[in-house]
C-alpha positions in Angstrom: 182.2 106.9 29.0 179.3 109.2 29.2 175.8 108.2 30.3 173.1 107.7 28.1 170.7 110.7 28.2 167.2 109.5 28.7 164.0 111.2 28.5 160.9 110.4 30.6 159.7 107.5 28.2 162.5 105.7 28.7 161.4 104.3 32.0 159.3 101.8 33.3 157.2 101.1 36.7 154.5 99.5 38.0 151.1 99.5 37.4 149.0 98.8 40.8 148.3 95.0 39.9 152.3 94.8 40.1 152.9 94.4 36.1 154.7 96.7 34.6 154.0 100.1 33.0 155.8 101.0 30.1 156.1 104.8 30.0 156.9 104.9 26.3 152.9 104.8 25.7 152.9 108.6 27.1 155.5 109.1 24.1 154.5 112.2 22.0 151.8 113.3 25.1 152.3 115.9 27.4 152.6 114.4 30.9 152.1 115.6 34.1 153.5 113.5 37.4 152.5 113.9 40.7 153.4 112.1 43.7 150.1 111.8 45.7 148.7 110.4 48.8 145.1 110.1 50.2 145.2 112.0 53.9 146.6 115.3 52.7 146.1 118.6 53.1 146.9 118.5 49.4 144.5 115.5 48.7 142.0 117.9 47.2 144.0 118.7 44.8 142.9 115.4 42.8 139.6 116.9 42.3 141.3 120.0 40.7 143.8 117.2 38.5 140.6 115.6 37.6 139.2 118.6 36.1 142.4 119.3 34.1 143.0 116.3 32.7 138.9 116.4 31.2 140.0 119.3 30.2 143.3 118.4 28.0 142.5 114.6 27.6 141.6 115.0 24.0 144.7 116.4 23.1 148.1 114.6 23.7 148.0 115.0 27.3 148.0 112.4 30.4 148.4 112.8 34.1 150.2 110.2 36.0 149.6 109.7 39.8 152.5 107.9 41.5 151.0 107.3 45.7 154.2 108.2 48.2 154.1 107.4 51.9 156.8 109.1 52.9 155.5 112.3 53.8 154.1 112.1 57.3 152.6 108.6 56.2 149.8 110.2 54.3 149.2 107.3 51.8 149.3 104.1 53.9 147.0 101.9 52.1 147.5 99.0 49.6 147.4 99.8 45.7 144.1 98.7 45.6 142.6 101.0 48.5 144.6 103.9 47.1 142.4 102.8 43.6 139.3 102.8 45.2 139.9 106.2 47.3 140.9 107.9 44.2 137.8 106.4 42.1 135.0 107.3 44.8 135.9 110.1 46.5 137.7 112.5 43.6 135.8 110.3 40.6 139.6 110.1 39.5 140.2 108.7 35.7 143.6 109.2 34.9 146.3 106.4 36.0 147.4 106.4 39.5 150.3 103.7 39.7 151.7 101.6 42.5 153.0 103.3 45.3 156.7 104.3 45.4 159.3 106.1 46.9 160.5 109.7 45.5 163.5 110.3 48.3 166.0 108.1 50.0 167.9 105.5 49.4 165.0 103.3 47.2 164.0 106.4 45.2 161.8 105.2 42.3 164.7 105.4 39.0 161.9 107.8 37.2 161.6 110.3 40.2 165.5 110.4 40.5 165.1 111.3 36.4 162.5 113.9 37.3 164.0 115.9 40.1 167.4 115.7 38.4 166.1 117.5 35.6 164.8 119.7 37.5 165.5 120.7 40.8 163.5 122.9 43.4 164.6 125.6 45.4 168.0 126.6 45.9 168.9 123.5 43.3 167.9 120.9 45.5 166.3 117.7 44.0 164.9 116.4 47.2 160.8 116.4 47.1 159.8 118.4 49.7 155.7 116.8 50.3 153.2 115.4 48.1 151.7 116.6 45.3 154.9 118.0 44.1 154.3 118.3 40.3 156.8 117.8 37.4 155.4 119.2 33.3 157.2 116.7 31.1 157.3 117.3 27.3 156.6 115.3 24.6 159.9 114.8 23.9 160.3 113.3 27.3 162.4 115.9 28.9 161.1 117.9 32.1 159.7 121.5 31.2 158.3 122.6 35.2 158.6 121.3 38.0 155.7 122.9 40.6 155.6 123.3 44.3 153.0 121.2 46.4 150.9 124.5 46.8 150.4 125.1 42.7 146.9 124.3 41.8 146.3 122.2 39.0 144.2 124.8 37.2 147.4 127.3 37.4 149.3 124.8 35.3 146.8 124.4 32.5 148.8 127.6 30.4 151.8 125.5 31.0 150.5 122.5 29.6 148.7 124.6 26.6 152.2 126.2 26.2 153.6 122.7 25.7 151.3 121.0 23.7 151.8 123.4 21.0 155.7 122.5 20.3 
């Protein structure tokens, strides 16, 4: 019996109250996923997320943040610190969610989607630090997947790319 293929939109997690989030309302939007933390050398990056997702927000377009402490426990805090890091420091709009794992044993089900469909280096699906980014179409199905050192701005033709199929 062969598995179901699913697409991005088929999953769901949780929102940073704990409730879920259905990922089906991205359905038809081009998404970008990042796993993020808050004591990063990457962190900056948000400000550089930020600015995209003004950018393409009027079109189909969303970026999701999905907080990971499991790279040299950069993102320690609760939901709602993460929520209020994001807001005040990096004047962050787009959804950051509850925090999750993307390796190991208790990977989140939608990062073991993601790096499946598209692996890094040498094939391997492990994430290798935060802010490891993943283009998903609107279709659902992963377009890109981006190293931790790609700035947000170098995706924008990407994303342009995609929003026109």
């Amino acid at each position: 019996m062969t598995k179901e293929k699913k697409s991005f939109f088929d999953y769901t997690v949780k929102a940073t109250d704990g409730s879920n989030y259905d990922l089906a309302k991205h359905k038809g939007q081009v998404t970008l996923v990042v796993n993020v933390a808050s004591k990063c050398g990457y962190t900056p990056q948000y400000k550089g997320l930020e600015e995209v997702y003004q950018l393409e927000k009027q079109k189909p377009f969303a970026i999701l943040g999905f907080p990971c402490n499991q790279f040299g426990a950069q993102e320690a805090g609760s939901n709602e610190e993460i929520q209020q890091f994001c807001s005040l420091n990096y004047g962050v709009t787009f959804p950051v969610l509850a925090k999750i794992e993307v390796n190991g044993a208790n990977t989140d089900p939608v990062y073991k989607y993601l790096k499946a469909s598209a692996p890094g280096l040498l094939g391997t699906e492990m994430i290798k630090w935060n802010f490891t980014k993943f283009l998903v179409g609107r279709d659902g199905q992963v377009l890109k997947r981006y190293a931790p050192t790609t700035e947000p701005k170098d995706i924008v033709k990407d994303i342009d790319e995609a929003l026109k199929t």
